[in-house]
C-alpha positions in Angstrom: 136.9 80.6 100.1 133.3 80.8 100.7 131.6 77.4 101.5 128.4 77.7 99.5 127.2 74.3 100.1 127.1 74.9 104.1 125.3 78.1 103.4 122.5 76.6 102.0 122.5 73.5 104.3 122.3 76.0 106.7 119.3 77.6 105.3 117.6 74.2 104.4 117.6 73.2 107.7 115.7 76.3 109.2 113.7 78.7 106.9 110.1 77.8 106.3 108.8 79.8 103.4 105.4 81.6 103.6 103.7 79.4 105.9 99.9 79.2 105.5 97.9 80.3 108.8 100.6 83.5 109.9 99.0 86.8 109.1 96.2 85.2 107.5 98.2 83.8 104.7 96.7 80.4 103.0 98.1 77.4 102.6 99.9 77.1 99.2 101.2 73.7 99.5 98.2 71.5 99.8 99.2 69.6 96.3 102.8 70.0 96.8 104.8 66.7 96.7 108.4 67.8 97.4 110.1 70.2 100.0 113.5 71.7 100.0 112.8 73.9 103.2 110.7 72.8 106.3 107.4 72.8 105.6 103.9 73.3 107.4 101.0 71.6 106.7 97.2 72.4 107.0 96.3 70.1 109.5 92.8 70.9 111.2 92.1 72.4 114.5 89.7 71.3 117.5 86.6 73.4 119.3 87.1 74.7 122.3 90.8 74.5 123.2 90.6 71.0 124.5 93.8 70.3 123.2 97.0 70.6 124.7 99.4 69.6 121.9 100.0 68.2 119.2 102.7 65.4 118.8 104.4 65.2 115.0 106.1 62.4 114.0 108.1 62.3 110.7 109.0 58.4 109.6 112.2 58.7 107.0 113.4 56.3 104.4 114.9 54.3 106.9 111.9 53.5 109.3 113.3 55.6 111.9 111.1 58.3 113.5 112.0 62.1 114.1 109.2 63.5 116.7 108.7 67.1 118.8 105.1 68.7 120.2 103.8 71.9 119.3 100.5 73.8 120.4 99.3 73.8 116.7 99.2 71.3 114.3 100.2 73.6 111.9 103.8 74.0 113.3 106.6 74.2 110.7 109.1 71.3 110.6 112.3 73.0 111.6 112.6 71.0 114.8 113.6 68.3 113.5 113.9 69.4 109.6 118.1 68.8 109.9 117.8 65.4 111.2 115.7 63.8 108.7 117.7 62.4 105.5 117.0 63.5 101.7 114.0 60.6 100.7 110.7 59.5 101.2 109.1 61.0 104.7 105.9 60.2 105.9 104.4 62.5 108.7 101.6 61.9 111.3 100.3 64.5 113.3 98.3 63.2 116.7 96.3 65.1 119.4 97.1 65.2 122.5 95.5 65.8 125.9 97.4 66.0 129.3 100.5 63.8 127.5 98.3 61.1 126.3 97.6 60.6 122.8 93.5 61.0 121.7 93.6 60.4 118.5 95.2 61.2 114.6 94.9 64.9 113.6 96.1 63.7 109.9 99.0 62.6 107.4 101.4 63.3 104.9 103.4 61.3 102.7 106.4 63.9 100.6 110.1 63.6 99.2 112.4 65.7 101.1 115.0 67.1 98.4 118.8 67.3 98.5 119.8 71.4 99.5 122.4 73.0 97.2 125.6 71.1 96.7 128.1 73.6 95.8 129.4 73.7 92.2 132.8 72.0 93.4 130.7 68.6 93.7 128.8 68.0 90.7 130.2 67.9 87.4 132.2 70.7 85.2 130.8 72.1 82.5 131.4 70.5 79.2 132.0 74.2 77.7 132.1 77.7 78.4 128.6 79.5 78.6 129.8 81.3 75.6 130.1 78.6 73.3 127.2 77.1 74.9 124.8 79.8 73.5 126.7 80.4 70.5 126.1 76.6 69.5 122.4 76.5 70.6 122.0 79.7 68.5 123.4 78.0 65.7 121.6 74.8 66.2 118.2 76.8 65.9 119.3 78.6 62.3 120.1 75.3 60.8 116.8 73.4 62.2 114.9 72.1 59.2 111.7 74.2 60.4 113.8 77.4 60.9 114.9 76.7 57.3 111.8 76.2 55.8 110.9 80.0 56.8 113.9 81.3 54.7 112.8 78.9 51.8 109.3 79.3 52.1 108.1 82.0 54.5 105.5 79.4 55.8 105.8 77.0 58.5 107.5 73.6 58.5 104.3 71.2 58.1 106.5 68.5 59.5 107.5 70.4 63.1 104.5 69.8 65.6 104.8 72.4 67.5 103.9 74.5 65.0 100.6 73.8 65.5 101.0 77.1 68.4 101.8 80.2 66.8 101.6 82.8 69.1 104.2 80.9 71.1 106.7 79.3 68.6 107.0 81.8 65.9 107.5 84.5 68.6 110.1 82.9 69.8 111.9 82.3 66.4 111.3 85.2 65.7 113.2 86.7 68.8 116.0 83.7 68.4 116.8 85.1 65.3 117.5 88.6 65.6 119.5 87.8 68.7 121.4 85.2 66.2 122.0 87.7 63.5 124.0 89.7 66.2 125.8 87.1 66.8 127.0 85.5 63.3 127.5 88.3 61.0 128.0 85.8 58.0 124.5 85.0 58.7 122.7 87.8 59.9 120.8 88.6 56.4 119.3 85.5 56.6 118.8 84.7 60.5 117.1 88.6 60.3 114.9 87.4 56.9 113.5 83.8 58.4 112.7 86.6 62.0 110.6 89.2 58.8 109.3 85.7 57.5 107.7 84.3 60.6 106.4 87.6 61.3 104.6 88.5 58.7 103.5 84.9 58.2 101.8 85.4 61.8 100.7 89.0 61.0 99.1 87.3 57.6 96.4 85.2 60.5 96.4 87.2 62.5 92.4 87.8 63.6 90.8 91.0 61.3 88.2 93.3 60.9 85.1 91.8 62.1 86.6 89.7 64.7 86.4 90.1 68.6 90.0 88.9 68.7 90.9 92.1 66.2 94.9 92.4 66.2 95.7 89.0 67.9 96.9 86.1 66.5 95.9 82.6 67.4 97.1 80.2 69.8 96.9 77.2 68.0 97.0 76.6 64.5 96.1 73.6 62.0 96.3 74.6 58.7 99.0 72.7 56.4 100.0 70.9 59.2 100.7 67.7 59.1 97.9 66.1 61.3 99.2 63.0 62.4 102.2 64.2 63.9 100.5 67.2 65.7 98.4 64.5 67.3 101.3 62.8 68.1 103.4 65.2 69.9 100.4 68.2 70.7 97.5 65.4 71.3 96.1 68.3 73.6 96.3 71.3 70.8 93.0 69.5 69.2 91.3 70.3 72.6 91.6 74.0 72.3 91.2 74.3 68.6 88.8 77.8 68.8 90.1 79.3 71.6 92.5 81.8 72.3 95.0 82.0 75.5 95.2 85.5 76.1 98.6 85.4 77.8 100.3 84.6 74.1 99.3 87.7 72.1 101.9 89.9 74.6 104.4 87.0 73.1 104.2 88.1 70.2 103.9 91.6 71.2 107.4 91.5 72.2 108.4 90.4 69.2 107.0 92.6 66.8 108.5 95.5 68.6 111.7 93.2 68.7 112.1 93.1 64.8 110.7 97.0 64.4 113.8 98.3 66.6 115.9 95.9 64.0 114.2 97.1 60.7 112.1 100.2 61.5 109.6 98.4 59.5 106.4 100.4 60.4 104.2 96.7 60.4 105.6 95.6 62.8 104.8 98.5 65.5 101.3 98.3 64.1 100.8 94.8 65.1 102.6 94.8 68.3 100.2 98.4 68.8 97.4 96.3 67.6 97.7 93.3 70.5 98.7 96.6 72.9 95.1 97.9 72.1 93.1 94.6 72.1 94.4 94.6 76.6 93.4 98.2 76.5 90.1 97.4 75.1 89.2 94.6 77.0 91.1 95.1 80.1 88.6 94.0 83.4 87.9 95.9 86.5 90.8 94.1 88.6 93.3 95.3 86.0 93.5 91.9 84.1 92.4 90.2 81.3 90.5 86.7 81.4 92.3 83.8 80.2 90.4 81.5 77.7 88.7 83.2 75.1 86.3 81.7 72.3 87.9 82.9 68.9 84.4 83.2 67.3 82.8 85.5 70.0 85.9 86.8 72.4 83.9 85.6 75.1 85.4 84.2 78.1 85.2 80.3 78.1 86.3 80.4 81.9 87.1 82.0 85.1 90.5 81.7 85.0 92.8 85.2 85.0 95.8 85.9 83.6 98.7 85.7 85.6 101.8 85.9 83.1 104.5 88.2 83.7 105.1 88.5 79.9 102.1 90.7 79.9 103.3 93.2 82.2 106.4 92.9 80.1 105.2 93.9 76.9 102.8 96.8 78.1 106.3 98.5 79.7 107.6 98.1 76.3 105.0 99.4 74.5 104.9 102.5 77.3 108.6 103.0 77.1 108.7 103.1 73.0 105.6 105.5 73.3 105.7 107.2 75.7 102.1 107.1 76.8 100.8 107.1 79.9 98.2 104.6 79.4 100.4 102.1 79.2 101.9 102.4 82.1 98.4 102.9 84.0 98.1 99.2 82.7 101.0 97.7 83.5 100.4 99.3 86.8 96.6 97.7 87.4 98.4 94.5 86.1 100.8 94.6 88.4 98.8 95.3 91.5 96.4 92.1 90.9 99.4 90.6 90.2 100.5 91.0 93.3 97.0 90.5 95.4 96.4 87.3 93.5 100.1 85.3 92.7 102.5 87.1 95.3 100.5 87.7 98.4 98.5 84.3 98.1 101.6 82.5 96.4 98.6 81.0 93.8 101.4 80.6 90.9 98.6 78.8 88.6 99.9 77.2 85.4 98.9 78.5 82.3 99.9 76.6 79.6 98.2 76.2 76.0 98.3 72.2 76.1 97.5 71.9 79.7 94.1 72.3 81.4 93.3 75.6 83.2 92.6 74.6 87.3 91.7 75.6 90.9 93.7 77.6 93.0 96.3 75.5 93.9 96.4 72.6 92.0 99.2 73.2 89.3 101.2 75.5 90.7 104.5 76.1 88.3 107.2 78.5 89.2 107.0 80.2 85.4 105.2 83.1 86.9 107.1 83.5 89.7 110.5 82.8 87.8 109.6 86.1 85.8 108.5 88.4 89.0 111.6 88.0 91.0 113.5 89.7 87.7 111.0 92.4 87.5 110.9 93.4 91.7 115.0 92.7 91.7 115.1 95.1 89.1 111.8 97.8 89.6 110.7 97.2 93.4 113.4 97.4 95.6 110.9 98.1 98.8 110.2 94.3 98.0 113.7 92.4 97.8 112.7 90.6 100.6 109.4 89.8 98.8 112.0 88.6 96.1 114.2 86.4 98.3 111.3 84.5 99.7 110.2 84.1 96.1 113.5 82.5 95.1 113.1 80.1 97.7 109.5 78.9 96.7 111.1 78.6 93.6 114.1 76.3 94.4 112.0 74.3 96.9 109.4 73.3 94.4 111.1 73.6 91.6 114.7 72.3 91.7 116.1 69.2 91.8 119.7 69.1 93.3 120.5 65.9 93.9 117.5 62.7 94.1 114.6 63.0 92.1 111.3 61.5 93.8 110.2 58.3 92.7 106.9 59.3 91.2 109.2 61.5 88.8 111.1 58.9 88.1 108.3 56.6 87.7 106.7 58.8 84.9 110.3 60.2 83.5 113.1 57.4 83.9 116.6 57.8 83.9 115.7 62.1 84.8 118.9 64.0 85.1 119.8 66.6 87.5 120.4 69.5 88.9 117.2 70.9 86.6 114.7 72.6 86.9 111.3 71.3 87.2 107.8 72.9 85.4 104.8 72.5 86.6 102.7 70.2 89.2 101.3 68.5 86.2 104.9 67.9 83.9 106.4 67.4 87.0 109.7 66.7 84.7 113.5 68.3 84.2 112.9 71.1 81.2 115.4 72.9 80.0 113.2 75.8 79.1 112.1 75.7 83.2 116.0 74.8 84.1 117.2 78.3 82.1 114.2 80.0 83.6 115.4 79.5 86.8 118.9 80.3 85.9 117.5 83.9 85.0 115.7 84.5 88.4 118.8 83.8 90.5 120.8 86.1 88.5 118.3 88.8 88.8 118.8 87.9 92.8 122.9 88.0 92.5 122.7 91.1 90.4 120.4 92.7 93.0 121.9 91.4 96.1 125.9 91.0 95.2 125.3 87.3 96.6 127.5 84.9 95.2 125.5 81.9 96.6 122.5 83.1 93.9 125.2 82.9 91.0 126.6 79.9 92.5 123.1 78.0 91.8 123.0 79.9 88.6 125.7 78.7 87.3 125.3 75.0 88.5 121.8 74.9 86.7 123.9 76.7 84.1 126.6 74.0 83.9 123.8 71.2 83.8 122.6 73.1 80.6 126.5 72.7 79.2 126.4 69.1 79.7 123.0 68.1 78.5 123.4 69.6 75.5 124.4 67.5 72.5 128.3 68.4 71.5 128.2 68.0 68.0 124.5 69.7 66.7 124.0 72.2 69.9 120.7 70.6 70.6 119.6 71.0 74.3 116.7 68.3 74.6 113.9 69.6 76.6 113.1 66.6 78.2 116.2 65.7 80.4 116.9 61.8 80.7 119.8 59.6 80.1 118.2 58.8 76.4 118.0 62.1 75.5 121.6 62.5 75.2 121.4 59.8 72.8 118.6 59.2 70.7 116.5 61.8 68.6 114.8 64.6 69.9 111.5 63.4 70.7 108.9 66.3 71.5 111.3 69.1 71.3 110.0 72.4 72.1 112.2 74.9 70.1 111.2 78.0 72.2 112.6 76.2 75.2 115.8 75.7 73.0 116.0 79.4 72.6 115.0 80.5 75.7 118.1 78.0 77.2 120.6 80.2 74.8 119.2 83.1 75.5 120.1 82.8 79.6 123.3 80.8 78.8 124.4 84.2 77.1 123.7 86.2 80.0 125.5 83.3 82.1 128.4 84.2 79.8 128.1 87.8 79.6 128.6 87.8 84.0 131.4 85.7 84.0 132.9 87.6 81.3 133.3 85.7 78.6 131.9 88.2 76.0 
């Protein structure tokens, strides 16, 4: 039997992954706080090639020191990578000339992560995959909120995270068809609250007369009960009249989604509707900008969009039409895709209720997580491209084992292995954790590499147990009270992506 755990110790201990400085790449990592793999740092250089070398010197969570010399001071750690222990390192970098030490190049204080386990040391599942996703499914069709839309065809006031449309109703929309697959005995009603939500969304959607023609909004405050958006979505009030241009393609999806299920002609119009607002608007480098005004359609910043869900929807609009155009755009999308996120490994967050940034400074594996799918499946020239990929993703992004203390200083009690989002919600989601989960079965699919399903399925089994046995609720913050107490902040889209990739767990194994 395979050991899977000395496979990745094995790769832990001596792959560095895109270093800044070699082939004129850039340093990604100059806000990154934790390493799985040996990393290299931007440290700077000296005039004149005074300098002989350089002499690094890692300090562990024990005091003791790990040292070697190299002729830059941007040398990987892989020398002496496998000697330091998982914990706090802090790493000094000196100048030296003829042997003798001038003076302090720089420092850098980071967590070193646990590698890979293995499955056979953490924790069984608490239930197959299969049950898993049937019960989260179920969970989401019994939600008060996913109610209200069969009752009402509006809304829940009362659920906060309402308060985003583009994102939430897509997603219930897309939960429920999947769930009227799966539970005949309610499939008319799982497919009517899907019809609801849609045509609610569809009903303000921008019209005639606006810039923003055929999309619907990001955020939403109408009927909605004020103080508890405030509560949960304090940020949502920040944005009020603008429009994230990455969420339209959401419910893009979606629309076409529901038409494939119904045939209902509305719903191809306003998926063709968003198709033709990117047409329209598309920029020179093949993207679209990402903060809008949603009075003028003006750009309120620099900032481009970067989200693979994009790409996603233009293929399914060019597949279902069979127009070239479409695939011209997904195409341009791609390439600056690639020039921008994938060569220059800039994976900037773009999230509705976090502030847009420089290069660099909230990176978030999202992005990434949804390009290693689409070059496993569509680009096999760039599997490599892929692998690397996965690895940026597990060493910024996963937490096997020990999760550094300025996590668990802002999320107590955190509970791994997870998955972790972004620089700036530097916390175990579930939506990030089943993310993941999708991007390393992409790799096993593509590679027949059983170490990819391996951490798949570990992340997978994680999911199992954090989800609560009797309801099917899979909190999305992941600490030892959420196991326990009510669902506080509960993002249902994360809920239903987490069934979503639990069902594809099972449908591997071969549960279904």
């Amino acid at each position: 039997m395979e050991n899977f755990a000395q496979r990745a110790l094995n790769e832990y201990n001596t792959i560095t992954i895109r270093p800044g400085g070699v082939n004129a790449q850039p340093f990604w990592n100059a806000n990154a706080s934790q390493f799985t793999f040996a990393p290299a740092f931007h440290f700077p250089t000296y005039p004149n090639g005074c300098i002989s070398e350089f002499l690094f010197t890692a300090i562990d969570k024990n005091g003791n020191e790990h040292t070697f010399r190299a002729k830059k001071p941007t040398a990987d750690l892989t020398p002496i990578w496998s000697e330091i222990p998982t914990g706090l390192v802090t790493l000094k970098v000196e100048a030296l000339i003829n042997g003798k030490i001038m003076w302090l190049v720089g420092t850098r204080t980071f967590f070193k992560t646990s590698p890979f386990p293995g499955r056979e040391n953490l924790p069984k599942r608490a239930r197959s995959y299969k049950d898993a996703a049937l019960l989260a499914y179920k969970f989401v069709f019994e939600q008060e909120m996913t109610q209200h839309w069969l009752k009402f065809g509006t809304p829940d006031p009362e659920f906060p995270h309402n308060v985003y449309p583009a994102k939430t109703f897509s997603s219930i929309i897309t939960g429920m068809i999947a769930y009227a697959k799966l539970s005949p005995n309610n499939a008319d009603n799982a497919l009517k609250i899907a019809k609801n939500a849609a045509d609610y969304m569809i009903s303000i959607t921008y019209g005639k007369g606006s810039a923003l023609k055929g999309i619907p909004p990001t955020y939403l405050f109408d009927g909605l009960n004020e103080e508890k958006v405030n509560k949960i979505a304090p940020a949502a009030k920040n944005y009020k009249d603008t429009v994230m241009t990455i969420y339209p393609a959401s419910a893009g999806s979606a629309y076409l989604n529901l038409y494939n299920e119904t045939k209902e002609e509305k719903y191809f119009d306003a998926a063709m509707d968003i198709a033709n607002y990117y047409k329209d608007n598309v920029l020179d480098n093949g993207t679209w900008y990402l903060l809008t005004s949603a009075e003028t359609g003006l750009p309120i910043k620099n900032n481009y969009c970067n989200h693979l869900g994009i790409l996603k929807f233009l293929t399914e609009v060019k597949n279902k039409t069979n127009d070239s155009v479409w695939e011209n755009l997904a195409n341009n999308y791609f390439i600056h895709l690639k020039k921008t996120c994938l060569d220059q490994y800039n994976w900037e967050g773009q999230f509705e209720d976090t502030p847009v940034t420089s290069n660099y400074t909230n990176l978030t594996h999202i992005g990434a997580s949804s390009m290693v799918p689409y070059l496993a499946k569509n680009k096999p020239e760039m599997l490599e491209d892929a692998k690397e990929l996965m690895r940026f993703i597990e060493d910024q992004f996963v937490v096997w084992g020990e999760f550094a203390p300025w996590t668990k200083a802002s999320c107590p009690d955190v509970k791994s292995p997870a998955g972790l989002e972004q620089y700036f919600c530097y916390w175990p989601i579930d939506g990030s954790t089943s993310v993941i989960i999708n991007a390393f079965l992409s790799m096993y699919e593509a590679t027949n590499d059983k170490l990819y399903f391996e951490k798949a399925a570990a992340l997978g089994d994680m999911l199992t147990r954090m989800q609560h046995s009797d309801s099917g609720a899979i909190p999305t913050f992941w600490t030892t009270k959420a196991n326990t107490e009510d669902l506080y902040n509960f993002w249902i889209n994360c809920h239903i992506g987490s069934a979503y990739h639990l069902y594809h767990l099972a449908e591997i194994t071969g549960e279904i």
